[in-house]
C-alpha positions as CSV (number, residue, x, y, z in Angstrom):
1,X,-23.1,6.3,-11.8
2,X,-21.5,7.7,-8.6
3,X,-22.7,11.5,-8.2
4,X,-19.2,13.0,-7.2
5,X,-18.8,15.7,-4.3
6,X,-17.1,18.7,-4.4
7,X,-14.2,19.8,-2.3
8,X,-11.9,22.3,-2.0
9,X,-8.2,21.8,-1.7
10,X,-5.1,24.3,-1.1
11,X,-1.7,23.4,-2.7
12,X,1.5,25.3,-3.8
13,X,1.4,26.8,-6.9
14,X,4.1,24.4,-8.3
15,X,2.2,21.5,-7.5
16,X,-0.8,23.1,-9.4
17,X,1.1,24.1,-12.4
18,X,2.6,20.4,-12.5
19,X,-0.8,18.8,-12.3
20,X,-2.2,21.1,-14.9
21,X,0.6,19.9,-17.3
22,X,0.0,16.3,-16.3
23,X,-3.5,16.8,-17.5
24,X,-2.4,18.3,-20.7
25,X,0.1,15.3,-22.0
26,X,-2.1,12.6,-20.4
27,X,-5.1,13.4,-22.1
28,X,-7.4,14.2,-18.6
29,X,-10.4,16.7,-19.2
30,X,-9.3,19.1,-16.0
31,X,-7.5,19.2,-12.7
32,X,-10.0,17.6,-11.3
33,X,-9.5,14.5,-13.0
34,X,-5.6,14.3,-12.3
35,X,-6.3,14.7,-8.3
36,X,-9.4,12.2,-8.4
37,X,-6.6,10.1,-10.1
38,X,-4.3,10.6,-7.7
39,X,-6.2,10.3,-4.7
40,X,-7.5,7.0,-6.2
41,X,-3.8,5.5,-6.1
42,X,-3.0,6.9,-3.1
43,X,-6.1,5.2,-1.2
44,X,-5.6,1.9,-3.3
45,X,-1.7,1.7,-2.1
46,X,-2.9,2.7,1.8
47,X,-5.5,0.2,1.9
48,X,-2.8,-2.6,0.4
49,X,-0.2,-1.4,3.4
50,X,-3.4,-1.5,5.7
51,X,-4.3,-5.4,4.5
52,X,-0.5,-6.8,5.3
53,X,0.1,-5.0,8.5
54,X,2.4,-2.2,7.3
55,X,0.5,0.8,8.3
56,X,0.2,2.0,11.6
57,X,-2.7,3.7,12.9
């Protein structure tokens, strides 16, 4: 198993309070989860866009 870092992350307090509701109908054990989530996605679509040629570094 992947030992997983710790970071520290600033965000508007609607974007927290959205996240924490997120976590509460989807079943995820804490914020933490919901933004390791996220960031998973967000790195899995980037690195599709990066494969065909659509991002532009």
């Amino acid at each position: 198993m992947t030992k997983k870092m710790v970071v520290s992350v600033s965000m508007s307090p609607y974007l927290k309070k959205r996240l924490e509701e997120i976590a509460e109908r989807e079943g995820f054990t804490g914020l933490s989860d919901v933004v390791s989530y996220a960031l998973i996605e967000f790195v899995s679509r980037y690195d599709r866009k990066e494969k065909v040629g659509e991002v532009k570094l």
